[in-house]
C-alpha positions in Angstrom: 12.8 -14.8 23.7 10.6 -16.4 21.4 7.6 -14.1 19.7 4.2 -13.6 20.8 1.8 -15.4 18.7 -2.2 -13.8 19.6 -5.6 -15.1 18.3 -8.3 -13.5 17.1 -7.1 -9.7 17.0 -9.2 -7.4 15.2 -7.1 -6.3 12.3 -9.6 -2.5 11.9 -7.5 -0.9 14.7 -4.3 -1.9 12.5 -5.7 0.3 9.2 -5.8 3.6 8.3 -9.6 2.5 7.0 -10.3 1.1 10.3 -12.6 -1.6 8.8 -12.0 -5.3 9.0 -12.5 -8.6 11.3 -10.2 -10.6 13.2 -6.5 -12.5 12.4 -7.0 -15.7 13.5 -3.1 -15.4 14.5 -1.3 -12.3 15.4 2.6 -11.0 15.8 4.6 -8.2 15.9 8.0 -8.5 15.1 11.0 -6.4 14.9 14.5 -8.3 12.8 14.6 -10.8 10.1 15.0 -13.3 13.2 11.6 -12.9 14.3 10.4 -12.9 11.1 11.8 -16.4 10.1 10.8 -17.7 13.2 7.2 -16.0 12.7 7.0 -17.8 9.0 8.7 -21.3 10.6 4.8 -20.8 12.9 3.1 -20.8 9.5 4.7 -24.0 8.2 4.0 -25.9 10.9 0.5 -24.5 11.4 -0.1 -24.6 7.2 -1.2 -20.9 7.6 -1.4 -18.3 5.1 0.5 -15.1 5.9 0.0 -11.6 5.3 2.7 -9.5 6.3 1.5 -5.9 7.7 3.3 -2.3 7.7 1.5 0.7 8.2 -1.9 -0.6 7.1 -2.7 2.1 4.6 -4.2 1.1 1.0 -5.9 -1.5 2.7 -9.5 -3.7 3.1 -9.5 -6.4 4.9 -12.8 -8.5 4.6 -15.3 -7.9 7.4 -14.8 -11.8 8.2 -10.8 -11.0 8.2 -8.0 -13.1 7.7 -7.4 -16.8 8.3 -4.2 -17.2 8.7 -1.1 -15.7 10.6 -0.7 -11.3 10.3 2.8 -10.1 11.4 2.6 -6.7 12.2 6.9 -5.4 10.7 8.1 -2.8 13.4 11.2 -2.6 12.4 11.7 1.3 12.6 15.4 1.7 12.3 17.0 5.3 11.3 20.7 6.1 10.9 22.0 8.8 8.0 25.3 8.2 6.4 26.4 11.2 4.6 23.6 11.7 2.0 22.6 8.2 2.4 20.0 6.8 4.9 19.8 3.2 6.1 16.2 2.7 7.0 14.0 -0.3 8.3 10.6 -1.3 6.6 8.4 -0.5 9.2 9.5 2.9 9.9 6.7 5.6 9.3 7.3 7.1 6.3 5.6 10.2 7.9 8.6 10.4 10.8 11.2 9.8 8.0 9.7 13.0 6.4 10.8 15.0 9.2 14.0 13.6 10.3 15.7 14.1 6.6 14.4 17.5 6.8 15.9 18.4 10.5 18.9 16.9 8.7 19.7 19.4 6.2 18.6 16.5 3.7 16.1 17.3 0.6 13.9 15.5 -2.4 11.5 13.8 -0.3 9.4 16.9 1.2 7.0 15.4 -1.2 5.9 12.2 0.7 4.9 14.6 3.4 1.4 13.4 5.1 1.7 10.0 3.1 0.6 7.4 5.5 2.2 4.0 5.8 5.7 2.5 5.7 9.0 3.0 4.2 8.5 -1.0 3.0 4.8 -0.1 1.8 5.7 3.1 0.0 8.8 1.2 -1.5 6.3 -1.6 -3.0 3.7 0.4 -3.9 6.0 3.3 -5.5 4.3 5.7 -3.5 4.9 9.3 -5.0 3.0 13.1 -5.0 3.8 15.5 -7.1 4.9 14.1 -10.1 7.8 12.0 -7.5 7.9 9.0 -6.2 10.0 6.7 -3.7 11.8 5.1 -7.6 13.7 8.8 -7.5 15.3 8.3 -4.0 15.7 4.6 -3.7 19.4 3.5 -4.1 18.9 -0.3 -2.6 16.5 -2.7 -0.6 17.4 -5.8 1.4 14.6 -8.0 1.1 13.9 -11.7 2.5 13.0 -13.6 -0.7 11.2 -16.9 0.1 12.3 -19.4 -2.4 10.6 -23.3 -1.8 8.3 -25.0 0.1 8.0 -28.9 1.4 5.0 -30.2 0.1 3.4 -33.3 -0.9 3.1 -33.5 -4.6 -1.0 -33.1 -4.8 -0.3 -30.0 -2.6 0.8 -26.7 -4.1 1.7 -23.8 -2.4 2.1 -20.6 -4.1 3.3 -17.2 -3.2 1.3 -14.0 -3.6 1.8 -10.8 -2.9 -0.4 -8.2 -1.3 -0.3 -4.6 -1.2 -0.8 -2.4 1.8 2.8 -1.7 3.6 5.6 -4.4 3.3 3.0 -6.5 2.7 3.8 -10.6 0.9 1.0 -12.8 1.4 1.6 -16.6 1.2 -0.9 -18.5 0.3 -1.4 -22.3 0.2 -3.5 -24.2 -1.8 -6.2 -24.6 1.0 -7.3 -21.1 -0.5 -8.8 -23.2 -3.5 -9.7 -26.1 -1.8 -6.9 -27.8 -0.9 -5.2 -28.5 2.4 -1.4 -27.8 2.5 0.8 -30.0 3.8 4.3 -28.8 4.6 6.2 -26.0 5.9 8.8 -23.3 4.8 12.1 -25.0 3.7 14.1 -21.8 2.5 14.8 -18.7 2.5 18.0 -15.8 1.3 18.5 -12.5 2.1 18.9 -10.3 -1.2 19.9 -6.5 -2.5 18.1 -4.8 -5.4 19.1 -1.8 -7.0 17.1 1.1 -7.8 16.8 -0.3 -11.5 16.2 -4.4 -10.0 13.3 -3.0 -8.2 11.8 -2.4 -11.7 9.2 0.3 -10.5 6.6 1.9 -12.6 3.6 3.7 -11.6 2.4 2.6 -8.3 4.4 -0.9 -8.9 7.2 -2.5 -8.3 8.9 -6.1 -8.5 8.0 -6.2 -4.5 4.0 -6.3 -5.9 5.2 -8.2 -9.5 7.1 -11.6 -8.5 5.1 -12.4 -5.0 8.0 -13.6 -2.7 9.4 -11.0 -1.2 9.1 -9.4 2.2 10.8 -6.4 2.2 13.5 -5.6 5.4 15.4 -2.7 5.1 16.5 -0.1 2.6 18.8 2.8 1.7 17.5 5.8 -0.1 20.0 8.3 -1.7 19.7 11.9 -0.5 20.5 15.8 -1.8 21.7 18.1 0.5 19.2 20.3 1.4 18.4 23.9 3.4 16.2 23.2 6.7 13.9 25.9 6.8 13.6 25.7 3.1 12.7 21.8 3.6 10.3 22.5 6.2 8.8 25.3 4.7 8.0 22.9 2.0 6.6 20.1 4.4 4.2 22.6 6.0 2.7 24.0 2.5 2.4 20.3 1.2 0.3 19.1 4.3 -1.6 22.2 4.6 -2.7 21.3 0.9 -3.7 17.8 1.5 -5.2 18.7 4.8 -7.5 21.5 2.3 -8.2 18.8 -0.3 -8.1 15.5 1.5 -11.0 14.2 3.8 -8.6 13.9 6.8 -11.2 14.0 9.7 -12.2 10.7 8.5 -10.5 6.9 8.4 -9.9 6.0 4.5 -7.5 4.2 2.7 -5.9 6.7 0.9 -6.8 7.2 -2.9 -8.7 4.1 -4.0 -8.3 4.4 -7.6 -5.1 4.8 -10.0 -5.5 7.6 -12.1 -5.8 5.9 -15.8 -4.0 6.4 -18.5 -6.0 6.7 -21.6 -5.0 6.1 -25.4 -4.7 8.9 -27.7 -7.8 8.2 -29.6 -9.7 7.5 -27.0 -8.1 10.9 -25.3 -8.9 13.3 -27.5 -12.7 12.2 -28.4 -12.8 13.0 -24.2 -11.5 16.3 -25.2 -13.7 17.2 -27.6 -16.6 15.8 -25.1 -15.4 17.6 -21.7 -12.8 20.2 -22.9 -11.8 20.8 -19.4 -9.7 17.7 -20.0 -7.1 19.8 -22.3 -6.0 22.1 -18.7 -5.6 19.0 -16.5 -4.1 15.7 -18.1 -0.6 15.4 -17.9 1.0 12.6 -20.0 -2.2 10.7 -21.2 -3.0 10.8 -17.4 -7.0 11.7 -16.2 -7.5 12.2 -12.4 -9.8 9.2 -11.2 -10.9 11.9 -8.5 -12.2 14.2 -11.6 -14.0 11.7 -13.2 -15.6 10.4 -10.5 -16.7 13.9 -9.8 -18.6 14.6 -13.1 -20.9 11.7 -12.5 -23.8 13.1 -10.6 -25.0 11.2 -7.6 -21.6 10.0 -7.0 -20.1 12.5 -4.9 -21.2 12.2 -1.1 -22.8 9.2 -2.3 -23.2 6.5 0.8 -23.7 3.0 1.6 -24.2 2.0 4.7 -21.3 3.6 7.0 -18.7 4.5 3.6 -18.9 7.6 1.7 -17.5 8.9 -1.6 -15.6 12.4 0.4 -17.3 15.4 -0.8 -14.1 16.8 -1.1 -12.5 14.6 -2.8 -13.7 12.0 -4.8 -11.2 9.5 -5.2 -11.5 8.8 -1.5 -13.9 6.3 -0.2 -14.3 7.6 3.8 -15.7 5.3 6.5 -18.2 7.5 8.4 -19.7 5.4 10.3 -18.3 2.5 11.1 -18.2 1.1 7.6 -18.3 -2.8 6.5 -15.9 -3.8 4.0 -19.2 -4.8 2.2 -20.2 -1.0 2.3 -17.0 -0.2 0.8 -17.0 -2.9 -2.4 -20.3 -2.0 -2.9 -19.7 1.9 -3.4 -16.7 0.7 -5.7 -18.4 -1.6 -8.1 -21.0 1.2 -8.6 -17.9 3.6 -9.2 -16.4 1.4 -11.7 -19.9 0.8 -13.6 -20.5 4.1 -13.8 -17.4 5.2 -15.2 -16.8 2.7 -17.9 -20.5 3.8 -18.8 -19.6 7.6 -19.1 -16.2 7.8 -20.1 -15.6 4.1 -21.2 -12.6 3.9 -19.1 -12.0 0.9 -16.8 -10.9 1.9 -13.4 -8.1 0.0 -11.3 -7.6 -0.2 -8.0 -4.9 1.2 -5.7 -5.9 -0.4 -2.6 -5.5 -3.8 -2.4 -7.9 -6.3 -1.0 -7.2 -8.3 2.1 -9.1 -11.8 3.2 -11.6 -11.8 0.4 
C-alpha cells in the first residue's frame, strides 16, 4: 500500500517547541521501504527533505518548510541478552523504562530526555556526564550516495539536527531549480568508534547523508528497583530545575568550552566559576543568568525560563521570530560580558 503524501500540515504540533508553519508535503512512515519510496516522491517532485523524529531541538521557521517532512515511526523494541535492537523513531523516553523493567542498567540517565533513539544517537544526547557514545554498540543507517542531475544543477546533501533528522537540499535553495531525482542509495553499519561522536555530535550531523534506521545499544545488567529508583530521582530533578509546564526545545545553547587563559581571567572575575566548571566546561544556563535583564526576559510569546536559563520557553504562542530574536540578544550579550561566543544546540529548520 503506497504512503500517504499530505499538504500543508502544520509542522508546530510535531515539536516539543510547538512553533512553526506548514510542510508543504507530509508522511509518516514506518521501514526503510517507505522511506525509499518517500525519497523516490522527492526526486520526481525536486523537493527538499527533512526527515523528522521526535521533534525536539527544533525551530522551524514560522513560514515552515518547502519541501517534503517524513515523520520516522519506526518504534521497534526487542532485547537480546544485554543487547537491544531498537528502531529510530522509538521514544527514547519509553526505551528508558523498558531497559529498566528489564533488569538492564547505564542508561537511567536519559531519563525525561525528549526525542528519538535516531535523534539522541545524532545529536549524542547525554546527562550527567553520559551520553548515548557510552551505550551505542552499532547503527544501520540509509546512506544516500548520488543524484541525477543536469550538470548546471547541483544537488547537495545537508544534514539537520532535531531527531533522525538528514535534510536534502537542492540547489533551488540558492537559486537554482533542480532537475533530477534520487539515483542511489545502500544500507550501512557503524560502530560505536565509525560514528565518531564528540560532544553533542556525531558523523550522523558531520558528513550530511545519512538517515538513520535502526540501532543496537550494548547493555549492563542491572537491579530493577535500583534502576527505577534512579529514573524517578533523575526526573524529579529535571522536573525541579527544568521549565516543564511550558513547550521548549530543550537546552538551546551548548555549554562552551573555554581556553585556559581565557578560563582563569573568568576566575579571577566571578570566582564562583572555580566550584562549577568541569573540564574547561562553563554552563551556558549560568552565564546567561549573571546577565541582568536576561532571565524572564520576553519577546513577544518566548521567554528566557526563570528557572532555568538556558531554556527559551514559548509562553504564549511564540513565533519562530520571537525566539531568534531573544537568541541574538543572548549571544550579544554574552560575547560582551564574558567574551565567549555561544553555539547553538537546537538546530534551525526552514530558514
Amino acid at each position: 500500500m503506497p504512503i500517504k503524501i499530505q499538504e500543508n500540515i502544520s509542522l508546530s504540533k510535531y515539536t516539543s517547541f510547538k512553533i512553526g508553519g506548514p510542510a508543504r508535503y507530509f508522511c509518516v512512515v514506518k521501514d526503510i521501504d517507505e522511506i525509499k519510496e518517500a525519497l523516490e516522491f522527492t526526486g520526481k517532485k525536486k523537493l527538499k527533505v527533512f526527515v523528522l523524529g521526535g521533534g525536539s531541538n527544533l525551530l522551524i521557521a514560522d513560514k515552515g518548510f518547502d519541501g517534503l517532512v517524513i515523520r520516522i515511526q519506526n518504534s521497534k523494541f526487542k532485547i537480546q541478552n544485554s543487547n537491544i535492537i531498537c528502531g529510530s523513531g522509538l521514544s527514547l523516553a519509553k526505551l528508558v523504562f523498558e531497559l529498566a523493567e528489564a533488569d538492564l542498567t547505564d542508561i537511567e540517565w536519559a531519563a525525561g530526555i525528549p526525542g528519538t533513539v535516531g535523534g539522541a544517537i545524532a545529536n549524542n544526547a547525554g546527562a550527567f556526564g553520559k551520553c548515548m557514545e557510552d551505550v551505542v554498540k552499532e547503527v544501520e543507517v540509509l546512506e544516500i550516495n548520488r543524484w541525477l542531475h543536469s550538470p548546471d544543477r547541483a544537488v547537495e546533501p545537508i544534514a539537520q539536527k532535531g531527531s533522525t533528522s538528514t535534510h536534502l537540499l537542492p540547489s533551488s535553495s540558492q537559486g537554482g531549480q533542480a532537475r533530477g531525482e534520487l539515483s542511489q542509495w545502500n544500507q550501512r553499519m557503524f560502530t560505536n568508534k565509525q560514528c565518531q561522536f564528540s560532544y553533542r555530535n556525531s558523523i550522523f550531523k558531520k558528513e550530511k547523508k545519512y538517515i538513520i534506521l535502526d540501532a543496537v545499544l550494548k547493555l549492563e545488567k542491572g537491579d530493577q528497583e535500583k534502576n527505577k529508583k534512579t529514573i524517578a530521582e533523575i526526573l524529579e530533578s529535571r522536573r525541579e530545575k527544568q521549565p516543564l509546564e511550558h513547550p521548549s526545545a530543550g537546552s538551546v545553547f551548548k555549554n562552551p568550552v573555554v581556553d585556559g587563559a581565557h578560563l582563569e581571567k573568568l576566575k579571577k572575575e566571578f570566582p564562583e566559576l572555580n566550584e562549577i566548571v568541569k573540564n574547561n566546561t562553563i554552563s551556558a544556563g549560568w552565564m546567561i543568568e549573571q546577565i541582568e535583564g536576561l532571565k524572564g526576559k520576553k519577546i513577544g510569546g518566548a521567554m528566557v525560563s526563570e528557572k532555568h536559563c538556558n531554556f527559551i520557553v514559548n509562553v504564549e504562542n511564540a513565533k519562530a521570530e520571537d525566539v531568534i530574536i531573544l537568541i541574538s540578544l543572548i549571544k550579544q550579550k554574552i560575547r560582551s560580558h564574558f567574551g565567549i561566543q555561544l553555539k547553538e544546540e537546537i538546530e534551525y529548520i526552514g530558514f
